[in-house]
SESEFI-832723 format. One record per residue (C-alpha): residue in one letter; x, y, z. Coordinates in steps of 0.02 Angstrom, whole numbers. Each point is the difference from the previous one (the first is absolute). Layout:
N
+------+--------+--------+--------+
: rest :     px :     py :     pz :
+------+--------+--------+--------+
:    A :      X :      Y :      Z :
...
+------+--------+--------+--------+
***
This chain:
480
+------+--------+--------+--------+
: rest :     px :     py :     pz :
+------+--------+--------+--------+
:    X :   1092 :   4445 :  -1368 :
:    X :   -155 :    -15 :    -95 :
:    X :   -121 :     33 :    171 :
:    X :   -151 :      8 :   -108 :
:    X :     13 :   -164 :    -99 :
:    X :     45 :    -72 :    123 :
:    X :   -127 :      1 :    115 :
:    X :   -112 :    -11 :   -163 :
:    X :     58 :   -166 :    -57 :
:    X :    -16 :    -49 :    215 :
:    X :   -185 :     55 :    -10 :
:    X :    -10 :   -110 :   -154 :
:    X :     80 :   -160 :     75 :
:    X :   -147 :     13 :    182 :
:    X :   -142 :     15 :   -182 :
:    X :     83 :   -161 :    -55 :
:    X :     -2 :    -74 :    156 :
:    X :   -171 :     55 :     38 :
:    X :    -52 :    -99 :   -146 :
:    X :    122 :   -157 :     41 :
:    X :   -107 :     -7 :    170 :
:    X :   -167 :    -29 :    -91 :
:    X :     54 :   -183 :    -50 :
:    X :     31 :    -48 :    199 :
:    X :   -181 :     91 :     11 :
:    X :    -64 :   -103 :   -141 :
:    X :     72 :   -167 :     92 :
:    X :    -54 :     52 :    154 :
:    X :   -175 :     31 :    -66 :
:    X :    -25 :   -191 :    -70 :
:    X :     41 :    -75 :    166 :
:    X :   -124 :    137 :     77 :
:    X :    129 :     68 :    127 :
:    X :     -7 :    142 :    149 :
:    X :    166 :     52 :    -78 :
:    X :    -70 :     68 :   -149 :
:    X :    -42 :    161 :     94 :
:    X :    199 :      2 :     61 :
:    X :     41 :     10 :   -227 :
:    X :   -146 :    155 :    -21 :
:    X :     60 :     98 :    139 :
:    X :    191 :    -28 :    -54 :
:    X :    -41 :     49 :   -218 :
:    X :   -107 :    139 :     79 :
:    X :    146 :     60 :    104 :
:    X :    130 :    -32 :   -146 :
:    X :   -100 :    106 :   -133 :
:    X :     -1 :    153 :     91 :
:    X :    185 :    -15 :     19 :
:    X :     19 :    -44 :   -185 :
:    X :   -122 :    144 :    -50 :
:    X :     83 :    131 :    118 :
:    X :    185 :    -40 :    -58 :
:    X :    -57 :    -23 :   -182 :
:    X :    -83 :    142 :    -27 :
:    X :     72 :    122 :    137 :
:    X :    181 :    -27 :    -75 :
:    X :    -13 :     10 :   -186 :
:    X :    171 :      1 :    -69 :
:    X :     54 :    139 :   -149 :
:    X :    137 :   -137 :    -57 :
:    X :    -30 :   -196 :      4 :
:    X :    166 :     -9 :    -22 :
:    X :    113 :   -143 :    133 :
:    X :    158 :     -3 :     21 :
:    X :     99 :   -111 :    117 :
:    X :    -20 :     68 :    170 :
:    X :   -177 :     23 :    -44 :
:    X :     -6 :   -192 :    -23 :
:    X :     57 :    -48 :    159 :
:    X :   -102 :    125 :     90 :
:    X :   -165 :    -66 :    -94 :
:    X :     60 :   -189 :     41 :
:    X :     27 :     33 :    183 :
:    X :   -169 :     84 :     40 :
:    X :    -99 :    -96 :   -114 :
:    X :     63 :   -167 :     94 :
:    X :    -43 :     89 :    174 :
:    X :   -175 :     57 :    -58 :
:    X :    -36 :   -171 :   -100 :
:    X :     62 :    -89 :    182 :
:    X :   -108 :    132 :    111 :
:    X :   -159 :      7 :    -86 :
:    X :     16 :   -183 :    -16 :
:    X :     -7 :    -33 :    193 :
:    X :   -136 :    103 :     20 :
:    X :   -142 :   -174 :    -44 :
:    X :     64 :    -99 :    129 :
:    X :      5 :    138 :    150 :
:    X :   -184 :     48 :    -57 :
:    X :    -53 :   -167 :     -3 :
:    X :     80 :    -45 :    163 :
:    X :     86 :   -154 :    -71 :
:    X :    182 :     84 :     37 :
:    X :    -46 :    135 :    121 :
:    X :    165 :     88 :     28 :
:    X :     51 :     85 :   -143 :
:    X :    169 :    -28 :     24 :
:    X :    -46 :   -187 :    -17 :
:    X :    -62 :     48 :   -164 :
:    X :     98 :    117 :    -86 :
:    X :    127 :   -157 :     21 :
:    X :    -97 :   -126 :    -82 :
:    X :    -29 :    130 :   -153 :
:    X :    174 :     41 :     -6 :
:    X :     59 :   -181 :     -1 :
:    X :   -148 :    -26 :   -133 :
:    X :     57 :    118 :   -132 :
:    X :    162 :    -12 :     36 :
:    X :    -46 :   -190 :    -47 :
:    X :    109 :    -61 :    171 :
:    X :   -149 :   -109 :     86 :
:    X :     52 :     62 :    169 :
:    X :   -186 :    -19 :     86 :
:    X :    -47 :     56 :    188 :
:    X :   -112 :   -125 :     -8 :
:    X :    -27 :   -166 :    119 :
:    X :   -161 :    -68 :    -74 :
:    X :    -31 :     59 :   -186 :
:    X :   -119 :   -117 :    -34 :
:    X :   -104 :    111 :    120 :
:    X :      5 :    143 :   -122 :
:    X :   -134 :     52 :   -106 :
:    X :    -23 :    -57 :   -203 :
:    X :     40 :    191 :    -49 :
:    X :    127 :     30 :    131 :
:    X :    108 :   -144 :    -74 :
:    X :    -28 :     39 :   -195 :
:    X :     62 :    169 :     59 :
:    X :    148 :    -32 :     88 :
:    X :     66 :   -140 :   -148 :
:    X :    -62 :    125 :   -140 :
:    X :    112 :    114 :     70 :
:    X :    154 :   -101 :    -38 :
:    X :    -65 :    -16 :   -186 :
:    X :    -10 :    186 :    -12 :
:    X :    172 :     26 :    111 :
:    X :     61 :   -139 :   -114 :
:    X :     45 :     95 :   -173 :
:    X :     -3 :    148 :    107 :
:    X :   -139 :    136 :     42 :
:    X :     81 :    135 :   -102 :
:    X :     14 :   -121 :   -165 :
:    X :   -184 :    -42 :     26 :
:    X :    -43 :    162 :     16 :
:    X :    109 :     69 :   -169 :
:    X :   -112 :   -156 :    -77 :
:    X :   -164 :     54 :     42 :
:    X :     19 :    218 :      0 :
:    X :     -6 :    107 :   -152 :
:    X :    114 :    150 :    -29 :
:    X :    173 :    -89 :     83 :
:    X :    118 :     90 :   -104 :
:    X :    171 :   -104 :    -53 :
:    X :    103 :     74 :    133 :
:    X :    -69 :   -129 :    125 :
:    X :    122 :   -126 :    -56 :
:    X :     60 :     90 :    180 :
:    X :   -147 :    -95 :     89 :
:    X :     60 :   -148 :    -55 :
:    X :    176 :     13 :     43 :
:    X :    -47 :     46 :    165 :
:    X :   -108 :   -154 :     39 :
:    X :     64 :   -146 :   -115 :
:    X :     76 :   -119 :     86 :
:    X :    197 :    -27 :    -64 :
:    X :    163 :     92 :    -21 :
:    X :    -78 :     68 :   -176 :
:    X :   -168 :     46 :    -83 :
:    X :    -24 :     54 :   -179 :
:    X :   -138 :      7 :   -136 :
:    X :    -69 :   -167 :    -85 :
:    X :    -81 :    134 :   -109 :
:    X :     46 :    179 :    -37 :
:    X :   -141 :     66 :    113 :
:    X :    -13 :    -25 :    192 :
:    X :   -198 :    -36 :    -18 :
:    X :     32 :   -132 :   -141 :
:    X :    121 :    -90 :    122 :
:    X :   -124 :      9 :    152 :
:    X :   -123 :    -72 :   -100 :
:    X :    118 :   -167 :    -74 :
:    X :     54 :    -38 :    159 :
:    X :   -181 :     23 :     60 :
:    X :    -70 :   -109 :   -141 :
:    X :    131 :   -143 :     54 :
:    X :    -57 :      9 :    192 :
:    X :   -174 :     -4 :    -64 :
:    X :     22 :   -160 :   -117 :
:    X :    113 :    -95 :    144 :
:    X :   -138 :     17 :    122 :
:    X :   -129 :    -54 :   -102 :
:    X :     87 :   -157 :    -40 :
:    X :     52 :    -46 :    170 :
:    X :   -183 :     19 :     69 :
:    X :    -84 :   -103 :   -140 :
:    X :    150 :   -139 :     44 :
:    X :    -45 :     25 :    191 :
:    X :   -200 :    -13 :    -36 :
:    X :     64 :   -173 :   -114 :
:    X :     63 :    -70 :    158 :
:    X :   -136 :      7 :     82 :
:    X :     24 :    172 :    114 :
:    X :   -167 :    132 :     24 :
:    X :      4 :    147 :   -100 :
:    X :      4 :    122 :    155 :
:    X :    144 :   -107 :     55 :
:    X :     83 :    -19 :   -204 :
:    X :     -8 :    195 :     27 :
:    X :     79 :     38 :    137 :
:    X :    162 :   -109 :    -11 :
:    X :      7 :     60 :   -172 :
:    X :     17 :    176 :     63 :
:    X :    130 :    -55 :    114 :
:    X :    106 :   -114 :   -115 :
:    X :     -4 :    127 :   -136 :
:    X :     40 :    142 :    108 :
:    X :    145 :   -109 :     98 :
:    X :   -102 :     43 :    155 :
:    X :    -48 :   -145 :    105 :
:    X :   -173 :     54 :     66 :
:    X :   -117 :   -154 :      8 :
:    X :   -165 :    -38 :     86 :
:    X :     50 :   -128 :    113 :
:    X :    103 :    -35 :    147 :
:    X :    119 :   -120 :    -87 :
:    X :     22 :    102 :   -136 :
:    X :      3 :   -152 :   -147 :
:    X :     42 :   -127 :    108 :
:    X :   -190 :    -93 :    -26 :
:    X :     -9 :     -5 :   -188 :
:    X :     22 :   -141 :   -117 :
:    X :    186 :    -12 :    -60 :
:    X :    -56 :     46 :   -174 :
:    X :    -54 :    169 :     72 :
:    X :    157 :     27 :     77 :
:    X :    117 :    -48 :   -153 :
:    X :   -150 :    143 :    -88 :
:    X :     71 :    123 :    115 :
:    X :    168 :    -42 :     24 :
:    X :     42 :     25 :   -178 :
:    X :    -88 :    156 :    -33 :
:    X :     97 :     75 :    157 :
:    X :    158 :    -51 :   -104 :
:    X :    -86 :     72 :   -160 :
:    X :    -54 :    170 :     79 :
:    X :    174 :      1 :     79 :
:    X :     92 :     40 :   -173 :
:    X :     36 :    155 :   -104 :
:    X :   -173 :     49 :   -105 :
:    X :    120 :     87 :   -124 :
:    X :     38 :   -175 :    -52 :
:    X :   -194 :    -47 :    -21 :
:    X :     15 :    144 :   -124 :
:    X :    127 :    -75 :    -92 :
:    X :    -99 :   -169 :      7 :
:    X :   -158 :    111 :    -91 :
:    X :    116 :     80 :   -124 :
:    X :     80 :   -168 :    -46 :
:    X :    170 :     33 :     80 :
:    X :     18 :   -171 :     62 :
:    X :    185 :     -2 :    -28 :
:    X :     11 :    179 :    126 :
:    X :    -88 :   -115 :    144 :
:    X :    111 :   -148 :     13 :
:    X :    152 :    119 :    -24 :
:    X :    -46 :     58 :    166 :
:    X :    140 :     -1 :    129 :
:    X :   -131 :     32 :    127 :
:    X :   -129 :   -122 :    -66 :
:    X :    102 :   -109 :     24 :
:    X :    106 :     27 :    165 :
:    X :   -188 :      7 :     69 :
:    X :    -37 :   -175 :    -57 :
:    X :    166 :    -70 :     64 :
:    X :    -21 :     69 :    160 :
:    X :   -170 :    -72 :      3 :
:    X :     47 :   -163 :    -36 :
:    X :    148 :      0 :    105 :
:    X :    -72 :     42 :    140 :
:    X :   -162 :   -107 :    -17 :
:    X :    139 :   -133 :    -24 :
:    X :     90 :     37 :    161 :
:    X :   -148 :    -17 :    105 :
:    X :    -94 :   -138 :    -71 :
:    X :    168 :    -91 :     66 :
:    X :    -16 :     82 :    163 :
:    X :   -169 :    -30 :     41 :
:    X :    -24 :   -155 :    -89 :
:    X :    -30 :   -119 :    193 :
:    X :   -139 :    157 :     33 :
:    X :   -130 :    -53 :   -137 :
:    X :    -69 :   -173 :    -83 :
:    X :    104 :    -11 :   -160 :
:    X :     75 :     62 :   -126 :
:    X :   -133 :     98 :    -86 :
:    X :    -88 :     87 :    153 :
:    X :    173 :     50 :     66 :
:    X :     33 :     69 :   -165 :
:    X :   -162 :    111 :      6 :
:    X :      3 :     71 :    157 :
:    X :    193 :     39 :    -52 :
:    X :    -32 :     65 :   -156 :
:    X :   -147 :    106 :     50 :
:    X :     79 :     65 :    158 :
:    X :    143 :     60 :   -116 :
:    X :   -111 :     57 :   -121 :
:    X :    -94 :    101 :    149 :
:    X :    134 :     70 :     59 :
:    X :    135 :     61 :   -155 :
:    X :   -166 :     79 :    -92 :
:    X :    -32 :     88 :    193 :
:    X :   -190 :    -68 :    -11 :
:    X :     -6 :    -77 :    184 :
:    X :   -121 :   -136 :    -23 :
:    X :     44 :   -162 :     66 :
:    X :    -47 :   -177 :     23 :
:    X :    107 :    -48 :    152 :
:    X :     59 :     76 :    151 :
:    X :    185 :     28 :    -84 :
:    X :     71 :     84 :    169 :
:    X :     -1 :   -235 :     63 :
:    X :    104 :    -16 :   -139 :
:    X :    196 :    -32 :     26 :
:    X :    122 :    136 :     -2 :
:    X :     72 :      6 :   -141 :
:    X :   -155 :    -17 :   -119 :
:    X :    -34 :    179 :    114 :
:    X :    143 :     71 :    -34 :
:    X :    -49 :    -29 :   -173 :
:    X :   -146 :     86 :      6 :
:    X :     75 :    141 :    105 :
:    X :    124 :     25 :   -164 :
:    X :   -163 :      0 :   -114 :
:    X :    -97 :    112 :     89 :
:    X :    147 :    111 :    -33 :
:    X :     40 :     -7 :   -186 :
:    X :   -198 :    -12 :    -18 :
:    X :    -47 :    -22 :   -227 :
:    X :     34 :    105 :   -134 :
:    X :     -2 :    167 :    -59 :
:    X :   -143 :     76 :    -54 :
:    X :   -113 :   -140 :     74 :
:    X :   -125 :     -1 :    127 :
:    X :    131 :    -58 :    124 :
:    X :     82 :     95 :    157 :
:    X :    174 :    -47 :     59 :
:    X :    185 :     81 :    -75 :
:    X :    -68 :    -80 :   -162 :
:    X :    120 :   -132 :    -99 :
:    X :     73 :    108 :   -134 :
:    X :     84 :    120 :    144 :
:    X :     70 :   -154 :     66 :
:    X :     73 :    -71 :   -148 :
:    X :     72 :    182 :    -39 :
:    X :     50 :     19 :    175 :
:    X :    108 :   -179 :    -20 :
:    X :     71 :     45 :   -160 :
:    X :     51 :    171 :     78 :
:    X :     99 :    -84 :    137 :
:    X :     82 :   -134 :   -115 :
:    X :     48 :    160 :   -109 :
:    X :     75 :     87 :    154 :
:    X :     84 :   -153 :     42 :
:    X :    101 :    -45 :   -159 :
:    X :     34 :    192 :    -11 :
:    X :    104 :    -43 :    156 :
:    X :    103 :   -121 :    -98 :
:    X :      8 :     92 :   -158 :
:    X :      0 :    197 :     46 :
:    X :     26 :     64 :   -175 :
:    X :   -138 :   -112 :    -79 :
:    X :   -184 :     70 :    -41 :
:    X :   -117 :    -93 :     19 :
:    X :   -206 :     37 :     -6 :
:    X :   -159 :    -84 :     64 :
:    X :   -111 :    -82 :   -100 :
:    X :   -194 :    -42 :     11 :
:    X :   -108 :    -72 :   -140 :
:    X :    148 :    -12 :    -95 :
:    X :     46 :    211 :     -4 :
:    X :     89 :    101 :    101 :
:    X :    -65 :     63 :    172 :
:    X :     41 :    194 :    -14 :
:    X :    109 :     51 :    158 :
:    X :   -156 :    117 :     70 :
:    X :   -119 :   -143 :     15 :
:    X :    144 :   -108 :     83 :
:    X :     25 :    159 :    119 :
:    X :   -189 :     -5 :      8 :
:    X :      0 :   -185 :     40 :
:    X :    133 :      3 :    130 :
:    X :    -62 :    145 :    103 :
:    X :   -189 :    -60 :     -1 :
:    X :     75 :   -174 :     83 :
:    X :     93 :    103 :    136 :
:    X :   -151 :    112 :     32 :
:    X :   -109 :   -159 :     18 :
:    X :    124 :    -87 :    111 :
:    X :      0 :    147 :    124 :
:    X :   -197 :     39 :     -8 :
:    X :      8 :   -190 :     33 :
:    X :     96 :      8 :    160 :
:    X :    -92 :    181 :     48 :
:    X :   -162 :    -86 :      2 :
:    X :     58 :   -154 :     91 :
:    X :    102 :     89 :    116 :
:    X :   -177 :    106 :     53 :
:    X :   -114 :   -146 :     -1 :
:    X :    133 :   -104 :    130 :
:    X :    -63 :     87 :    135 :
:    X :   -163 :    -98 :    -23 :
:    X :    -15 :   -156 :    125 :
:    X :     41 :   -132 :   -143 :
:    X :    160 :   -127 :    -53 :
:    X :    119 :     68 :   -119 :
:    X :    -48 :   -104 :   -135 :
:    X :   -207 :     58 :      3 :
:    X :     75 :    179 :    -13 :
:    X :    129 :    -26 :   -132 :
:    X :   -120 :   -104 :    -91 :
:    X :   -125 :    134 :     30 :
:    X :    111 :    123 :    -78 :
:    X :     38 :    -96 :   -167 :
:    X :   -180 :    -59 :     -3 :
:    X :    -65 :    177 :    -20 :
:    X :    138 :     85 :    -70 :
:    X :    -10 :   -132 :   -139 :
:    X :   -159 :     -3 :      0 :
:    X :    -19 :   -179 :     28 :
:    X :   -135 :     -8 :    135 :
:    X :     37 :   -164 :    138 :
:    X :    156 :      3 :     89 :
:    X :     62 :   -126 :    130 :
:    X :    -53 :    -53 :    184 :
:    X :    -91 :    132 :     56 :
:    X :    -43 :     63 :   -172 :
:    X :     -8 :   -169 :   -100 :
:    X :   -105 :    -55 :   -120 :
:    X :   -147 :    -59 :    146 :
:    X :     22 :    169 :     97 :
:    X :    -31 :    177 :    -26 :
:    X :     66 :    177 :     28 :
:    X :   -141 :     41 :    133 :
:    X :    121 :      9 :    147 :
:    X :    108 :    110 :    -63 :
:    X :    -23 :    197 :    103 :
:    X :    -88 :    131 :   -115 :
:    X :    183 :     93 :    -36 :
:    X :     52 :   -169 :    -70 :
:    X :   -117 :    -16 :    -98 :
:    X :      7 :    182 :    -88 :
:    X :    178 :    -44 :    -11 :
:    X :    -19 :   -133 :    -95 :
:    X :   -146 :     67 :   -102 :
:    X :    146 :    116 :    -54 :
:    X :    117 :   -143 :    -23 :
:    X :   -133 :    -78 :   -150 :
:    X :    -22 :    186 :    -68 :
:    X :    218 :    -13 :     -6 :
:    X :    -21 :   -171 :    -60 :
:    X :   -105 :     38 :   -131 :
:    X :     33 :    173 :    -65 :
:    X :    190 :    -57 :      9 :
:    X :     23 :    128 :    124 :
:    X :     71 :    139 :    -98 :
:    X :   -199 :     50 :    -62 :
:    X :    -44 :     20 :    198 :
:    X :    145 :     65 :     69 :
:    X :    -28 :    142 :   -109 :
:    X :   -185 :     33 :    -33 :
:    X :      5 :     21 :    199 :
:    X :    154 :    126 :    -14 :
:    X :    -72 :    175 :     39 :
:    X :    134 :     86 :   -108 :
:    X :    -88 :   -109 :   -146 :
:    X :   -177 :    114 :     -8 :
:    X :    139 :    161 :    -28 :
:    X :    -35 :     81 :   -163 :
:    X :    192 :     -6 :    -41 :
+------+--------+--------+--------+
***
């Protein structure tokens, strides 16, 4: 283990969220608020830690190699998370910490799980903060942070295995930097066109800015109590298709750029995404239909809800937890199998399920034909048997860290169905639940050990638990 670089690259992470917590300073400045103080004290607090780990622990090697990675992923989450809380305990807006360190976590983790009963309460800078979070948390603090920092050295194609979201990450160019910086410059370009379509339709910037941040970073965070429920439906189509747009791969925005246009719609993912979509959207319009006046308003609170809840963004325009059983159940299943690789999204992500189907039809006709061979295929090539073992074991470690974390959170005075949906919600990093934690409601009741359990359920959820389980091993920070 690397000790040195380390806790050098951790130093440089609090410098670059130092300067991330001027813009919440700068917001909080216009609208002339007390909480402005809460943002100096906090970048005050977070340069001396950057300074001290920066310049106390210079490494003699910058070189990082895979345990390294998932060491550097783990902390720099925690730190990001705890420094983060700090505004809102100053400022007295969210005076336990506990309280706090939640609603950071669920922010960059981009889950939308909020504490909160009455956000519109909150402060201008307070609220840009906790939905600029999920922009950051979005592509990932590590891959902004490999954008923005000179002297990363190749080898951190690591970091990026260790915090991408999907069964596999590689290069879109030969260096790690170069890649940071694409899928940056795509984020970048997305949100700039969804906030100029938002302003179009007649929202406030402030506002244009915020639900940006949370659509692009599949988050959910919003600045009002019924979350998009009072905007025209134009604004809500806006934002229901970007949640579907930041929901798929960015390799295959790449491929768009390049002029691969054949390599996107030859996307088995791509397009198992889409049919799921409309499936489902299909399923419930039929469901809800007697619920809503016509056609075309049923098909928009279906289609967003869907929308909300397969890209793990949260926001919603109805109180889904009225709506029948089985259009539920559906969105039980989609919080579940969550978007696509290499997205913004949480959930198992569609390409593991589609490889996970294919592996049991395999096993199956290898029952009925023992001597045949017969392989897996995704985008048309072979899946190699170690990312099929790979594939297979991460779904059996996520269905028992699943049941571990509902098991521990059942002894809290709620129905089955809040806690289970509680679970999923921020193990998928989806945000609402159902009943207690629905789409109207909030995770305010839950005990303090609750809710550090499932702060660690969105860290799980969106490391893809293999990143936290061992950055926090002690046998990890061993030089051998």
């Amino acid at each position: 283990m690397n000790r040195r670089m380390v806790l050098n690259t951790l130093g440089k992470i609090a410098l670059a969220n130092a300067a991330l917590l001027l813009l919440p300073t700068i917001v909080s400045a216009i609208y002339m608020e007390k909480c402005i103080w809460a943002f100096l004290i906090t970048i005050g607090i977070t340069i001396l830690l950057g300074l001290g780990l920066t310049f106390l622990s210079r490494p003699g090697t910058k070189i990082i190699y895979a345990k390294e990675g998932f060491v550097i992923v783990t902390y720099a989450w925690l730190i990001m998370a705890g420094i983060g809380a700090l505004p809102f305990v100053i400022s007295g807006e969210i005076p336990s910490y506990i309280d706090a360190f939640f609603e950071m976590v669920s922010g960059f983790t981009t889950t939308g799980a909020s504490i909160l009963t009455d956000v519109e309460s909150m402060s201008h800078g307070l609220l840009f903060w906790r939905s600029f979070s999920h922009w950051i948390g979005g592509m990932g603090v590590l891959v902004f942070v490999m954008a923005v920092v000179p002297n990363i050295t190749d080898r951190s194609i690591h970091i990026l295995r260790a915090e991408m979201p999907g069964p596999e990450v590689g290069k879109l160019r030969p260096k790690a930097r170069d890649t940071a910086k694409i899928l940056y410059l795509i984020y970048i370009v997305l949100t700039v066109i969804q906030i100029i379509l938002l302003l179009a339709g007649g929202m406030p910037l402030f506002e244009s800015i915020v639900h940006t941040f949370g659509t692009a970073g599949t988050g959910g965070f919003g600045v009002k109590a019924n979350s998009i429920a009072g905007y025209s439906p134009y604004l809500q189509w806006v934002i229901a298709i970007f949640m579907l747009i930041f929901g798929i791969n960015f390799n295959l925005y790449y491929l768009l750029l390049v002029g691969k246009i054949k390599a996107v719609f030859k996307s088995t993912e791509l397009w198992t995404y889409i049919g799921i979509v409309v499936v489902s959207v299909g399923v419930i319009v039929a469901n809800v239909f007697s619920l809503y006046d016509g056609f075309w308003e049923t098909l928009r609170m279906s289609t967003f809800q869907v929308s909300s809840i397969i890209s793990t963004t949260g926001f919603a325009t109805t109180d889904f937890d009225l709506w029948p059983g089985l259009s539920k159940t559906i969105l039980l299943l989609l919080m579940i199998i969550g978007a696509c690789a290499g997205s913004t999204a949480g959930g198992l992500k569609v390409s593991r399920v589609v490889i996970l189907t294919k592996a049991v039809f395999r096993e199956l006709k290898k029952m009925l034909h023992p001597r045949s061979v017969r392989v897996v295929k995704m985008e048309g090539k072979s899946v190699d048997e170690q990312i099929l073992s790979s594939v297979t074991t991460y779904f059996a470690i996520y269905m028992i860290c699943t049941l571990c974390i509902f098991l521990l959170i059942s002894f809290e005075p709620f129905s089955i169905e809040t806690n289970l949906s509680a679970t999923l919600a921020c193990f998928n990093n989806i945000g609402p639940g159902l009943d207690a934690v629905g789409p109207t409601a909030s995770y305010a009741e839950y005990s303090g050990f609750s809710k550090i359990l499932l702060s660690v359920a969105m860290l799980l959820g969106r490391l893809e638990i293999y990143p936290l389980i061992l950055g926090l091993n002690p046998l990890a920070w061993k030089k051998r």
